[in-house]
Jmol script that loads the backbone (N, CA, C; Angstrom):
load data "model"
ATOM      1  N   UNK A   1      20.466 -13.207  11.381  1.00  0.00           N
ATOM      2  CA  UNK A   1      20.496 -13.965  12.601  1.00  0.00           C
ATOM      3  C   UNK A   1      21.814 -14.699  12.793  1.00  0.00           C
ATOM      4  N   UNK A   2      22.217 -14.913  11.540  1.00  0.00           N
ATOM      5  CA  UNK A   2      23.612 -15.707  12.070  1.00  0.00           C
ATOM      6  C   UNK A   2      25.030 -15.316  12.856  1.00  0.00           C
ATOM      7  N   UNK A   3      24.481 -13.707  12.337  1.00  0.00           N
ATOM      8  CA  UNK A   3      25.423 -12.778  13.096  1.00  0.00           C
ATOM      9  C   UNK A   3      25.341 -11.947  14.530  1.00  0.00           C
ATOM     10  N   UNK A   4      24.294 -12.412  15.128  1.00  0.00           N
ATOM     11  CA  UNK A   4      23.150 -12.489  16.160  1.00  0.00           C
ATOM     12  C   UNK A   4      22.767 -11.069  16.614  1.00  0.00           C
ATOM     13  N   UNK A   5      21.874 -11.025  15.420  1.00  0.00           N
ATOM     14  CA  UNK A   5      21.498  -9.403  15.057  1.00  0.00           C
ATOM     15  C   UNK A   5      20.308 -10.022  14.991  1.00  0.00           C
ATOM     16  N   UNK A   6      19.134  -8.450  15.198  1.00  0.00           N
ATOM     17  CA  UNK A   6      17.838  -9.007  14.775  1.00  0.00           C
ATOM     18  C   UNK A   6      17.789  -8.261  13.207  1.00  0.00           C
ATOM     19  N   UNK A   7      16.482  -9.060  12.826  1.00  0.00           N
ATOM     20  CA  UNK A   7      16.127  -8.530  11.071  1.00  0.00           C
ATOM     21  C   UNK A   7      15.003  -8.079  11.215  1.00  0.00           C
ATOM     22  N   UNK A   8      15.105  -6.503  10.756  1.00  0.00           N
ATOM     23  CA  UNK A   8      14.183  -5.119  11.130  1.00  0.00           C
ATOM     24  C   UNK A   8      14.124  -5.182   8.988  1.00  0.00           C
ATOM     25  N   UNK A   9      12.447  -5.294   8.480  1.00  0.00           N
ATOM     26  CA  UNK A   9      12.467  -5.432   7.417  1.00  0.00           C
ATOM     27  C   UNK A   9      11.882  -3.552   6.945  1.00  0.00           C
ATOM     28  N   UNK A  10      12.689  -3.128   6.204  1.00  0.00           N
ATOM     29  CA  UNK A  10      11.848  -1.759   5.813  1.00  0.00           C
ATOM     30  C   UNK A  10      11.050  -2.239   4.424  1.00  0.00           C
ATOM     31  N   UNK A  11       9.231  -2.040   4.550  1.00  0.00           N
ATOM     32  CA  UNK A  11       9.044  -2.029   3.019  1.00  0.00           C
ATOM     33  C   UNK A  11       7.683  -1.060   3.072  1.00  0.00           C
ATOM     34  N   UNK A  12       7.655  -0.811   1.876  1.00  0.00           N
ATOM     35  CA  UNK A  12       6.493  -0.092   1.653  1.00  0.00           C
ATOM     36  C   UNK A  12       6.011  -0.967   1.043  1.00  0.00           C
ATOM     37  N   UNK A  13       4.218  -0.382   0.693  1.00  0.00           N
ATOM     38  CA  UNK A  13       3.206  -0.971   0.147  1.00  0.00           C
ATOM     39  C   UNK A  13       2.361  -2.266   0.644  1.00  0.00           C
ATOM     40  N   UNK A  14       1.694  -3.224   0.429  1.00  0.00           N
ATOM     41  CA  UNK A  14       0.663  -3.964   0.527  1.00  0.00           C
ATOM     42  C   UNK A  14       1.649  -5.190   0.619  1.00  0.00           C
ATOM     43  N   UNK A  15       2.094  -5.642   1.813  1.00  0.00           N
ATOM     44  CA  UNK A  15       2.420  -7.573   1.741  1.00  0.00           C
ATOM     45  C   UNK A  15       2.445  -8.106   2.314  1.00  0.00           C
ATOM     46  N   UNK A  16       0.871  -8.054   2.542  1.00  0.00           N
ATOM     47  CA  UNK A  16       0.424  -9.305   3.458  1.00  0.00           C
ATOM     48  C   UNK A  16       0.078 -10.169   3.073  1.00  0.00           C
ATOM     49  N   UNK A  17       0.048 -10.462   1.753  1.00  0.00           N
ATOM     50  CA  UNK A  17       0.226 -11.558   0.874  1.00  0.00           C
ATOM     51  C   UNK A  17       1.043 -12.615   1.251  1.00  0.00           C
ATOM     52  N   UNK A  18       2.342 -11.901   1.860  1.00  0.00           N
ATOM     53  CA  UNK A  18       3.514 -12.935   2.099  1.00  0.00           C
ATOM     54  C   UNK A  18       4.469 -12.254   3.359  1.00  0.00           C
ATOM     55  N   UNK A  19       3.177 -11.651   4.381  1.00  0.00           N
ATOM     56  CA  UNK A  19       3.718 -11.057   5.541  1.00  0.00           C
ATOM     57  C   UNK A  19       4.526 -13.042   6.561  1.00  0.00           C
ATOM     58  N   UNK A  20       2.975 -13.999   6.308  1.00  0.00           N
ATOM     59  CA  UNK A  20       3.475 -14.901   7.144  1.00  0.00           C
ATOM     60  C   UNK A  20       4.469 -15.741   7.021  1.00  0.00           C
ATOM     61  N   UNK A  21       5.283 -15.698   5.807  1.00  0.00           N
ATOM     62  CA  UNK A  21       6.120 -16.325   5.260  1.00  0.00           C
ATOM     63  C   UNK A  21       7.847 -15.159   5.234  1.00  0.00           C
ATOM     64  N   UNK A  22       7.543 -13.799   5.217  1.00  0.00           N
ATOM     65  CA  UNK A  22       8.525 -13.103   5.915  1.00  0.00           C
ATOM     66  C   UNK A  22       8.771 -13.282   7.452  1.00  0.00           C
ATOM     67  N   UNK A  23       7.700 -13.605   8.326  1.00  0.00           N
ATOM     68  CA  UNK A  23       8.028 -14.293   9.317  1.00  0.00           C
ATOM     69  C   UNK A  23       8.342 -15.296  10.004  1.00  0.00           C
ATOM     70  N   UNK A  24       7.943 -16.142   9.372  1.00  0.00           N
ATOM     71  CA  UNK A  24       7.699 -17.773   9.648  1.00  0.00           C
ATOM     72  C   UNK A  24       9.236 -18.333   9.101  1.00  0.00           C
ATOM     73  N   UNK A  25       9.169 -18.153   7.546  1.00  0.00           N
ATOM     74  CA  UNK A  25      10.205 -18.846   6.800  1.00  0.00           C
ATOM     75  C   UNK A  25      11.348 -18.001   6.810  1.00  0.00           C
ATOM     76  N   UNK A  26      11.154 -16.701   6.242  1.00  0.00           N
ATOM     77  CA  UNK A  26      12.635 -15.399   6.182  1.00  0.00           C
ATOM     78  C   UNK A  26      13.133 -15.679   7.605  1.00  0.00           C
ATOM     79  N   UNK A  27      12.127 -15.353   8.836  1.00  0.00           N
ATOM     80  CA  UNK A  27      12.658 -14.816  10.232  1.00  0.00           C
ATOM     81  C   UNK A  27      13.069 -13.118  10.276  1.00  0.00           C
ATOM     82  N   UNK A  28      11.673 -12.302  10.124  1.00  0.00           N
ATOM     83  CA  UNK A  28      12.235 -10.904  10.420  1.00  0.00           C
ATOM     84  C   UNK A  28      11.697 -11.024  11.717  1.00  0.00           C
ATOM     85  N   UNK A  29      12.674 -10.145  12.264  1.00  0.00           N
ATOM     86  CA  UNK A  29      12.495  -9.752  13.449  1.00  0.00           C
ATOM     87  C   UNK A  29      11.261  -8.399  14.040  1.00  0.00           C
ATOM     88  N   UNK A  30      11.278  -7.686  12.765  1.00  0.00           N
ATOM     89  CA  UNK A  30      10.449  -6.404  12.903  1.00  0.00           C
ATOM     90  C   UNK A  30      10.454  -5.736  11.677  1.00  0.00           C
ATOM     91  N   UNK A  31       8.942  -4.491  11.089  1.00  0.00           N
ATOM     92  CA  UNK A  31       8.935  -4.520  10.189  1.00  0.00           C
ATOM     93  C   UNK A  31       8.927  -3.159  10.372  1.00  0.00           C
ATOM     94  N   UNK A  32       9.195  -2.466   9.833  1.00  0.00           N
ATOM     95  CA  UNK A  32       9.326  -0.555   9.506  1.00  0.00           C
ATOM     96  C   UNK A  32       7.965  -0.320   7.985  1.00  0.00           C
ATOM     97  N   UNK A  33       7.474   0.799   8.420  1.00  0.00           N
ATOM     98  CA  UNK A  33       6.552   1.337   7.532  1.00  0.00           C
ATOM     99  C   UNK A  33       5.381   1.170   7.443  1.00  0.00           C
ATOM    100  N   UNK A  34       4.397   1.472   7.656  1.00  0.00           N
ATOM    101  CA  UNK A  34       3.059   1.634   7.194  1.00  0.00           C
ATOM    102  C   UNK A  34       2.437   2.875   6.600  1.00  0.00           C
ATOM    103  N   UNK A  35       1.703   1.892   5.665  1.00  0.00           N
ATOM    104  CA  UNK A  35       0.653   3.188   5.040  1.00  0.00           C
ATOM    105  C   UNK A  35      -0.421   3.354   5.555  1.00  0.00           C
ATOM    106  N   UNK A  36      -1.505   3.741   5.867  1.00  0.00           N
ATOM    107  CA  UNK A  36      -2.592   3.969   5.768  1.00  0.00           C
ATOM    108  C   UNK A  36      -3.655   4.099   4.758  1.00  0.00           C
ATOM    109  N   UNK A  37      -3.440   3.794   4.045  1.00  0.00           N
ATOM    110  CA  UNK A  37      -4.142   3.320   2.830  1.00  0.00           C
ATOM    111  C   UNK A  37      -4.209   2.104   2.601  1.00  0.00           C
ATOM    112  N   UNK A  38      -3.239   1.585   3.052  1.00  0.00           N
ATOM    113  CA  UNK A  38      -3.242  -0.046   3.265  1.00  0.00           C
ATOM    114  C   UNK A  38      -4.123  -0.260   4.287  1.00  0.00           C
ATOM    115  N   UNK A  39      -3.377  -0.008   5.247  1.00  0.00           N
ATOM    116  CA  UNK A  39      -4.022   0.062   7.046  1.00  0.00           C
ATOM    117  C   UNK A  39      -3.341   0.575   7.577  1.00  0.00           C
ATOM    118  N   UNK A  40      -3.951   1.002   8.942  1.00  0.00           N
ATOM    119  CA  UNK A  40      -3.447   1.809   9.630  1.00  0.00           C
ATOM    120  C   UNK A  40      -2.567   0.856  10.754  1.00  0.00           C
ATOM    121  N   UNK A  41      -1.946   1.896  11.252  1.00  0.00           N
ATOM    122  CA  UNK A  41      -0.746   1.452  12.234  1.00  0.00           C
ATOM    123  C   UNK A  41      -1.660   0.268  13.179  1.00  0.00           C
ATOM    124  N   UNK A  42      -2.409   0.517  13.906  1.00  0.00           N
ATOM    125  CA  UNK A  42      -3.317  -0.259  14.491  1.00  0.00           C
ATOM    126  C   UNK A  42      -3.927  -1.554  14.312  1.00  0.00           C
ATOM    127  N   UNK A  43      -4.680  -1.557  12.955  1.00  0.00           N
ATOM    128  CA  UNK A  43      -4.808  -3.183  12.390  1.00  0.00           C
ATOM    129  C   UNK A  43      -3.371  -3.645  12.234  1.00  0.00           C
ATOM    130  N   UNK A  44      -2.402  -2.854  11.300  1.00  0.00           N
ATOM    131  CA  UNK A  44      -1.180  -3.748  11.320  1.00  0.00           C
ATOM    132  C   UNK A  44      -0.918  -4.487  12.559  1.00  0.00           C
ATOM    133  N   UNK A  45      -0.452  -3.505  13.660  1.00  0.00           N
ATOM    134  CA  UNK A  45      -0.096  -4.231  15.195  1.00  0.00           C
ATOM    135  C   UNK A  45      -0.751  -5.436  15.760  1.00  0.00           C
ATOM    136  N   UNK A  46      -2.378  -4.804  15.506  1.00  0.00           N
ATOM    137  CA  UNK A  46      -3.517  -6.036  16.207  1.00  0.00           C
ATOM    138  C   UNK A  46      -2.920  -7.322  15.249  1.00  0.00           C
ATOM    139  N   UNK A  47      -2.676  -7.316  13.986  1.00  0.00           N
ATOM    140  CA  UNK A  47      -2.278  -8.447  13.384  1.00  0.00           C
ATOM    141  C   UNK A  47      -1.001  -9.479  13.723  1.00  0.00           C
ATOM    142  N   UNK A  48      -0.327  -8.310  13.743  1.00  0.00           N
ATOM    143  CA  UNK A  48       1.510  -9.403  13.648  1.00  0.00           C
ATOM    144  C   UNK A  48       1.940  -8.906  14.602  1.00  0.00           C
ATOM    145  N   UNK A  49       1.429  -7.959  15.181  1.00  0.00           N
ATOM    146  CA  UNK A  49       2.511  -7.404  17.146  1.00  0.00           C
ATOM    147  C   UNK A  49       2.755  -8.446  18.200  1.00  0.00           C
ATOM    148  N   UNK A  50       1.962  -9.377  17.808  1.00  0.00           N
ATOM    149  CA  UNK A  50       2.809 -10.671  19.084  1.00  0.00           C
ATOM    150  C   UNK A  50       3.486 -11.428  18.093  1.00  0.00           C
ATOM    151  N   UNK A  51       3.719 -11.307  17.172  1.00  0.00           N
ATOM    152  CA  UNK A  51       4.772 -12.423  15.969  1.00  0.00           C
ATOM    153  C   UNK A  51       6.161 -11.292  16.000  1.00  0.00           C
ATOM    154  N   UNK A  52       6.129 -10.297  15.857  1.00  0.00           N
ATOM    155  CA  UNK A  52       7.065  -8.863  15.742  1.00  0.00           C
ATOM    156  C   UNK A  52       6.945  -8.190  15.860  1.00  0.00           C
ATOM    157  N   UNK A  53       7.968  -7.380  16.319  1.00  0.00           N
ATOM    158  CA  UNK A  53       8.092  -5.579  16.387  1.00  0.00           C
ATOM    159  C   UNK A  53       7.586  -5.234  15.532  1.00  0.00           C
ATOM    160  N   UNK A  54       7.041  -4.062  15.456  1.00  0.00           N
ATOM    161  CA  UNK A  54       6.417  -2.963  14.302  1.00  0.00           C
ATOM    162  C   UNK A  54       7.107  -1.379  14.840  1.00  0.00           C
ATOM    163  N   UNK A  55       7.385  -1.068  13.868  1.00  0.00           N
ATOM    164  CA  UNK A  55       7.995   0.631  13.826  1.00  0.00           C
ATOM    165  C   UNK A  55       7.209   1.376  12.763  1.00  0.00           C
ATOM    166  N   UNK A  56       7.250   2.502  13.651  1.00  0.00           N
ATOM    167  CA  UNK A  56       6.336   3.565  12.323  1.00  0.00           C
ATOM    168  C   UNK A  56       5.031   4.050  13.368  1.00  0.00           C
ATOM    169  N   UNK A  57       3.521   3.990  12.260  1.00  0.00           N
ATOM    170  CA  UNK A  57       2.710   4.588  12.669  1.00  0.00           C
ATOM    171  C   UNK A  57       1.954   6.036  12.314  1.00  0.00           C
ATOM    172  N   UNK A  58       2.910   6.797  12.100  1.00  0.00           N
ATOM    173  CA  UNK A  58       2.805   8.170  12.273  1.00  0.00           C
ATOM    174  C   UNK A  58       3.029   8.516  10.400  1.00  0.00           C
ATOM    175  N   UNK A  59       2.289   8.239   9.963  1.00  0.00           N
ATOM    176  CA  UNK A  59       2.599   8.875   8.623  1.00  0.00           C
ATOM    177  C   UNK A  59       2.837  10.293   8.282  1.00  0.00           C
ATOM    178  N   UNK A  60       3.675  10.060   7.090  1.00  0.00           N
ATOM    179  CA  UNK A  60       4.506  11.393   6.820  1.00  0.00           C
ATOM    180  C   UNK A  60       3.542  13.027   6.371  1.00  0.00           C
ATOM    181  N   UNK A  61       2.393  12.191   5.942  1.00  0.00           N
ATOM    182  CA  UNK A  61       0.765  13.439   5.707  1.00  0.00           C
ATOM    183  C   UNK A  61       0.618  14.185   6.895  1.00  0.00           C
ATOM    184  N   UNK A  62       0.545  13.162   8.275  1.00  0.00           N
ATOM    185  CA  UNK A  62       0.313  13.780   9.147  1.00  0.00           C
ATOM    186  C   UNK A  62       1.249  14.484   9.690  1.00  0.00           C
ATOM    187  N   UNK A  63       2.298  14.215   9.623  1.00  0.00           N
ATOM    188  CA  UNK A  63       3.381  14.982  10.527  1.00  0.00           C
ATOM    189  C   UNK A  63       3.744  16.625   9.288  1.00  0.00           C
ATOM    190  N   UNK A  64       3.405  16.264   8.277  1.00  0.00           N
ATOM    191  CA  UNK A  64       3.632  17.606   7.543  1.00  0.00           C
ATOM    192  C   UNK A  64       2.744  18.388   7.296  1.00  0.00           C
ATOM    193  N   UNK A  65       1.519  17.839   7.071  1.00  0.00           N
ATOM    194  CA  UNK A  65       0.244  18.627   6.866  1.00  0.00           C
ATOM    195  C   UNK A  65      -0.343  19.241   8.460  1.00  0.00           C
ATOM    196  N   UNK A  66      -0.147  18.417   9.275  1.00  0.00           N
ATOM    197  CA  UNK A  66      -0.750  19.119  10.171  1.00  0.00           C
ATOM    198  C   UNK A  66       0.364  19.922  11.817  1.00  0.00           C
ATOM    199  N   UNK A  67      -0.739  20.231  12.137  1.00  0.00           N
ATOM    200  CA  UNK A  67      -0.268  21.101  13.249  1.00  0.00           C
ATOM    201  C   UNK A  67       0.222  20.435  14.136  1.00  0.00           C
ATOM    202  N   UNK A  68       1.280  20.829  14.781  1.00  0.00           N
ATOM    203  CA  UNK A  68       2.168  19.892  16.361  1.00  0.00           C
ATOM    204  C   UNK A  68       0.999  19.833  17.000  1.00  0.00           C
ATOM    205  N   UNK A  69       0.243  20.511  17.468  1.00  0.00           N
ATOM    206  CA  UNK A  69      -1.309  20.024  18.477  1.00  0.00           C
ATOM    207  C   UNK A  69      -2.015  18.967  17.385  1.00  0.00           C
ATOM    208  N   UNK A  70      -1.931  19.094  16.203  1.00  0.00           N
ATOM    209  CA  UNK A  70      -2.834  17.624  15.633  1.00  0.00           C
ATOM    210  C   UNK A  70      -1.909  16.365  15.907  1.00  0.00           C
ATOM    211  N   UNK A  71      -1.197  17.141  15.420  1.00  0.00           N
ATOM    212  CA  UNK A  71       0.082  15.437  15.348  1.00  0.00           C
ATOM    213  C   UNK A  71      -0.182  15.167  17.222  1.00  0.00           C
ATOM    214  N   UNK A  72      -0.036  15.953  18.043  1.00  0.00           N
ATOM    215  CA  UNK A  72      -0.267  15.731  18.989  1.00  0.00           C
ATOM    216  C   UNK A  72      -0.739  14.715  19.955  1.00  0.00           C
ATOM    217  N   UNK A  73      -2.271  15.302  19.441  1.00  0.00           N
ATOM    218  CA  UNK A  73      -3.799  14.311  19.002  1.00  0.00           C
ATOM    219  C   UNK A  73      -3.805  13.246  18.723  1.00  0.00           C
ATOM    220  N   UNK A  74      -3.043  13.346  16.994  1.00  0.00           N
ATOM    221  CA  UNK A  74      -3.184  11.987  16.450  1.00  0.00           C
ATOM    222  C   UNK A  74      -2.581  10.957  17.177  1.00  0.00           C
ATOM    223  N   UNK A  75      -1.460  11.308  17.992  1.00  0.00           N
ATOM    224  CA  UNK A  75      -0.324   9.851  18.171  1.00  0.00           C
ATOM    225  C   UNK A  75      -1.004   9.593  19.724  1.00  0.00           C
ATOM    226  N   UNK A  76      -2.016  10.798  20.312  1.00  0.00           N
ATOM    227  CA  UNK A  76      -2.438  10.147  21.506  1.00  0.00           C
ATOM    228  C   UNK A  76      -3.725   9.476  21.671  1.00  0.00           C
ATOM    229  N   UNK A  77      -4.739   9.668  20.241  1.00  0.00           N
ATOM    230  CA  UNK A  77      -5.297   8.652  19.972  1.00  0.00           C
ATOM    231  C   UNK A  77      -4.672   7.068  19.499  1.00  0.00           C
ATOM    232  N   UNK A  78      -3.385   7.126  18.574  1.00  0.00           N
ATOM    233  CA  UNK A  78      -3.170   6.301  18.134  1.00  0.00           C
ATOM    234  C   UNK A  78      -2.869   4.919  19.616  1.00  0.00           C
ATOM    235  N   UNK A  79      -1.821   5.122  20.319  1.00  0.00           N
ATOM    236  CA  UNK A  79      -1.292   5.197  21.375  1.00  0.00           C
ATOM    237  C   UNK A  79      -2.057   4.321  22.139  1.00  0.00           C
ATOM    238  N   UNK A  80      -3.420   4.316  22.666  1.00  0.00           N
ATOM    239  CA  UNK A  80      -4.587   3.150  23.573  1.00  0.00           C
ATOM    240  C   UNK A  80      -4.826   1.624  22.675  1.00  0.00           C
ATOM    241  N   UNK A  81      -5.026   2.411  21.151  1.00  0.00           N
ATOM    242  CA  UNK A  81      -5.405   1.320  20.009  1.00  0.00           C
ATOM    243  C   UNK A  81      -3.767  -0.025  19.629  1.00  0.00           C
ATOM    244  N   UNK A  82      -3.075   0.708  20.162  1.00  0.00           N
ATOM    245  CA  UNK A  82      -1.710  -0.713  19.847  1.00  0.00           C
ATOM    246  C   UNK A  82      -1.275  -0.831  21.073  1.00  0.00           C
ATOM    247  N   UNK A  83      -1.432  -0.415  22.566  1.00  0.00           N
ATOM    248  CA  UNK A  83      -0.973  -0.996  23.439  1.00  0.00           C
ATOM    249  C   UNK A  83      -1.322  -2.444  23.820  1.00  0.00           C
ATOM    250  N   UNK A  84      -0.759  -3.112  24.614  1.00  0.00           N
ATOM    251  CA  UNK A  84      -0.409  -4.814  24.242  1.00  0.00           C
ATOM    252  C   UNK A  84      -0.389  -5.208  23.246  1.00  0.00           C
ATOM    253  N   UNK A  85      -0.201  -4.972  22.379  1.00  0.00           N
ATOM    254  CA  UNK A  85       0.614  -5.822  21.147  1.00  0.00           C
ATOM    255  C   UNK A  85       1.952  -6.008  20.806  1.00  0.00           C
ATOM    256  N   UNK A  86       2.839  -5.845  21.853  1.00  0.00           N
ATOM    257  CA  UNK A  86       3.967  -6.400  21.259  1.00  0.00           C
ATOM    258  C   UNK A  86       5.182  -5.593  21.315  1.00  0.00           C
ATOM    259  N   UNK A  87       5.951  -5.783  20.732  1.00  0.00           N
ATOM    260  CA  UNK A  87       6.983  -4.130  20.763  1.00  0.00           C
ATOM    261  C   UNK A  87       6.828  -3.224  19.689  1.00  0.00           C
ATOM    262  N   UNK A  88       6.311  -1.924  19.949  1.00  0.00           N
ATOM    263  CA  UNK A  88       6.266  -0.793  19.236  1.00  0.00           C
ATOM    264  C   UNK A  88       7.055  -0.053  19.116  1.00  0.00           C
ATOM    265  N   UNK A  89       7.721   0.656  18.184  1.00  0.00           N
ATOM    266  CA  UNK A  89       8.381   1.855  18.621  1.00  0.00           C
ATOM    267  C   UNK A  89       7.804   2.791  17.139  1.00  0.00           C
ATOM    268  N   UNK A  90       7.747   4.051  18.162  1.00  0.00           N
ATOM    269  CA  UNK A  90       6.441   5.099  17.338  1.00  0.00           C
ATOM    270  C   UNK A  90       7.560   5.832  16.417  1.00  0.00           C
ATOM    271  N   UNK A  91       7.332   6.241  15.746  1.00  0.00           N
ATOM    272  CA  UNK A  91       7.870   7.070  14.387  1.00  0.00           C
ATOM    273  C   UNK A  91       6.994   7.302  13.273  1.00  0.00           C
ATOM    274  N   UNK A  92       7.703   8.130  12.316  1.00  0.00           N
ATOM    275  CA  UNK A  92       7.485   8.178  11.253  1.00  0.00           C
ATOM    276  C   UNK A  92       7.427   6.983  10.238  1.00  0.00           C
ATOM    277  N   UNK A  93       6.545   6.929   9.634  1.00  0.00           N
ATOM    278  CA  UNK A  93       6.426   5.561   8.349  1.00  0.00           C
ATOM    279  C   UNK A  93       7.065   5.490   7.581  1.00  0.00           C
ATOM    280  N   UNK A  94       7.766   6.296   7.327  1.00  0.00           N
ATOM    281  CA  UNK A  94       9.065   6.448   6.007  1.00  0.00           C
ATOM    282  C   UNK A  94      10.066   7.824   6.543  1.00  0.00           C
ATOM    283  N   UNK A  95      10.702   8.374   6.231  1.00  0.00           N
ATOM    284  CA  UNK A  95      11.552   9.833   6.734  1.00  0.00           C
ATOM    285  C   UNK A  95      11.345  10.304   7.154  1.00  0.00           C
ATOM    286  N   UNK A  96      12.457  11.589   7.525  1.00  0.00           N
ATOM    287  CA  UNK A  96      12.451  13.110   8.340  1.00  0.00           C
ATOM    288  C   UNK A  96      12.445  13.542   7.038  1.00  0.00           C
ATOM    289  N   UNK A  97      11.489  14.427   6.908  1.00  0.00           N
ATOM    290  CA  UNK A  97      11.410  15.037   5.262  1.00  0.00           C
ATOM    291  C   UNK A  97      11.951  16.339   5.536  1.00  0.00           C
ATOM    292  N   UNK A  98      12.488  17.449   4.563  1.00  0.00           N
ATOM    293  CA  UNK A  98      12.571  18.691   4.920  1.00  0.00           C
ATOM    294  C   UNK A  98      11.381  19.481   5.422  1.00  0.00           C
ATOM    295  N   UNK A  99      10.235  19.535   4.420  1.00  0.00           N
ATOM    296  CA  UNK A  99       8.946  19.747   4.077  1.00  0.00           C
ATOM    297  C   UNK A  99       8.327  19.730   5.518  1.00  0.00           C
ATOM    298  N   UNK A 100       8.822  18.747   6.729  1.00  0.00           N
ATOM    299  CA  UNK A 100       7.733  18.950   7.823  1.00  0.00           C
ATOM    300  C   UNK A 100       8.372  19.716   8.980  1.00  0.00           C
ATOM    301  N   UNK A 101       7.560  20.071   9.946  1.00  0.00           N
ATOM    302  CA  UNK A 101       8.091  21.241  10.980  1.00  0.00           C
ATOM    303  C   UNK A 101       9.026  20.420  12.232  1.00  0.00           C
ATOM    304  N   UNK A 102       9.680  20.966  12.672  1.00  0.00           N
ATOM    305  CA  UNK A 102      10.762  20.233  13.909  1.00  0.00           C
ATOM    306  C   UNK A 102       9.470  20.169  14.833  1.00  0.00           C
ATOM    307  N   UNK A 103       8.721  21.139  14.734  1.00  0.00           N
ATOM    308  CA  UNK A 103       7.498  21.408  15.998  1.00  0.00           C
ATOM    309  C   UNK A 103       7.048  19.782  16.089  1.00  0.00           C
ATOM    310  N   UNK A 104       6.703  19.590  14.957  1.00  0.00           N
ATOM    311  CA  UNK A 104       5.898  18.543  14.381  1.00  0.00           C
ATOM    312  C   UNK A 104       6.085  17.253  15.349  1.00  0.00           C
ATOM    313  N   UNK A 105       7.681  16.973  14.638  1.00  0.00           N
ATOM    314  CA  UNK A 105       8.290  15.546  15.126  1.00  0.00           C
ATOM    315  C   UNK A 105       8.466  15.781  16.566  1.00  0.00           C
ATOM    316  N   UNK A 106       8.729  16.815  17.575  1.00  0.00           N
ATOM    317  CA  UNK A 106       8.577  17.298  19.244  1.00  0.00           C
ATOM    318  C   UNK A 106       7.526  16.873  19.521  1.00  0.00           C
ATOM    319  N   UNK A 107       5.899  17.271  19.094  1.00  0.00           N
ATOM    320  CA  UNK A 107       5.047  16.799  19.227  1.00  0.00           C
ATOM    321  C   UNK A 107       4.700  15.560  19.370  1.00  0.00           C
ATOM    322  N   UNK A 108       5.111  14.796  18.590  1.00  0.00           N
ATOM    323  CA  UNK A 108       4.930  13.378  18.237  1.00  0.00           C
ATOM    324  C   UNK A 108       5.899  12.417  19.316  1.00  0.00           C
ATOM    325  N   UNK A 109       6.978  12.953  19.766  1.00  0.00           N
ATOM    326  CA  UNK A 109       7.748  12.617  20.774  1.00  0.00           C
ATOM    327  C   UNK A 109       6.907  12.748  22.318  1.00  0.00           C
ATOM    328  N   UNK A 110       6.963  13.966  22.500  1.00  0.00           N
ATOM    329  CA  UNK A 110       5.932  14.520  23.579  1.00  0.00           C
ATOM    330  C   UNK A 110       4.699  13.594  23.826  1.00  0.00           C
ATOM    331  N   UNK A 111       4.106  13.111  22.676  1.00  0.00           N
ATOM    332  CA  UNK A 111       2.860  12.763  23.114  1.00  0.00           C
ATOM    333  C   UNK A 111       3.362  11.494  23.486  1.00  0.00           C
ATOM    334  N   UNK A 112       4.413  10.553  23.017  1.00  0.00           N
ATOM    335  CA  UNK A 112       4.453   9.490  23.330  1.00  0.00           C
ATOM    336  C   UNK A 112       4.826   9.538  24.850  1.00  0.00           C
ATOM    337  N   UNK A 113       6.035  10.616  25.201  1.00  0.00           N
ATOM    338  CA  UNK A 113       6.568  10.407  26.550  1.00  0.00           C
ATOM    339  C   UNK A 113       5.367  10.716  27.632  1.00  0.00           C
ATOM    340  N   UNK A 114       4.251  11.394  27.167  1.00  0.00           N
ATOM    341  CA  UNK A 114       3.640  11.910  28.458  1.00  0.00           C
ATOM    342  C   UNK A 114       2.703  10.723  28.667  1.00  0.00           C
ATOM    343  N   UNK A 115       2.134   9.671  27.519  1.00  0.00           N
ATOM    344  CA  UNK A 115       1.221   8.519  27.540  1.00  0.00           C
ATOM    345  C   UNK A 115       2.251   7.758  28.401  1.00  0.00           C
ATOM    346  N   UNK A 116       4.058   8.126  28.282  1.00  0.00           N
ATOM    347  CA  UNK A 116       4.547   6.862  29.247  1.00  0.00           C
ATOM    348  C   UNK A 116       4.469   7.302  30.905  1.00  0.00           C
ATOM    349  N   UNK A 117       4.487   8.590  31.043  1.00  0.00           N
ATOM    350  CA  UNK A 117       4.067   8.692  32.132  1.00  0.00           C
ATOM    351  C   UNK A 117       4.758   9.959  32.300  1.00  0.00           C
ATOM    352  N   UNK A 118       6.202  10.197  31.502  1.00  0.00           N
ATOM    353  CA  UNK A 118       7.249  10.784  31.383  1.00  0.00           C
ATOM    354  C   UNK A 118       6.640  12.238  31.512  1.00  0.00           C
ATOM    355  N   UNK A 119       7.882  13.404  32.403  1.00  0.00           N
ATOM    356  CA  UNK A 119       7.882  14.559  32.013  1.00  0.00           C
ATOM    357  C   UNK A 119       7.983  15.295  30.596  1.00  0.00           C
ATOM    358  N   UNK A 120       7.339  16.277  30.287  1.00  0.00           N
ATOM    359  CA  UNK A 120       7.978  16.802  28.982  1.00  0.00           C
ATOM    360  C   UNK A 120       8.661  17.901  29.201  1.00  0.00           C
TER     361      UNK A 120
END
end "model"
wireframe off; spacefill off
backbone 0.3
color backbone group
């Protein structure tokens, strides 16, 4: 902040232990990553999306294991469940892996632009 930048925190794993004190006391601006095993993109948002940005969502299982029509699916179910909360921006929860299809990450784009209203 002093350099009047915002602070986008990347972490993996479980810390919500000391999510309110990365916000409150640190001052992040926004946090990158979720698991789903923790929680899903959704409780995260419903939680801290009016305190901060959240990035991610889209875990890396889904975008490699499944089909551009699932990933599809998934991000246009995901998509109703975090609107008003705050600023989102949809991605992947961790990398562009080799391992997943270009189809994949199109998909996952696509679904967001057509929920905005956008042509594909």
């Amino acid at each position: 902040h002093s350099h009047g930048k915002p602070f986008l925190l990347h972490s993996c794993g479980n810390i919500y232990d000391v999510m309110d004190d990365l916000i409150d006391v640190v001052g992040i601006d926004a946090k990158h990553s979720n698991e789903d095993a923790i929680d899903t993109f959704d409780v995260w948002v419903e939680r801290y999306g009016k305190r901060i940005g959240n990035f991610g969502g889209v875990e890396m299982n889904v975008l490699s294991l499944n089909t551009p029509d699932e990933v599809k699916e998934y991000v246009r179910n995901l998509l109703p469940k975090i609107e008003g909360h705050g600023g989102i921006a949809i991605g992947t929860g961790n990398q562009i892996s080799s391992y997943s299809l270009p189809e994949s990450w199109i998909a996952m784009s696509e679904a967001v632009r057509e929920w905005r209203g956008e042509s594909v």
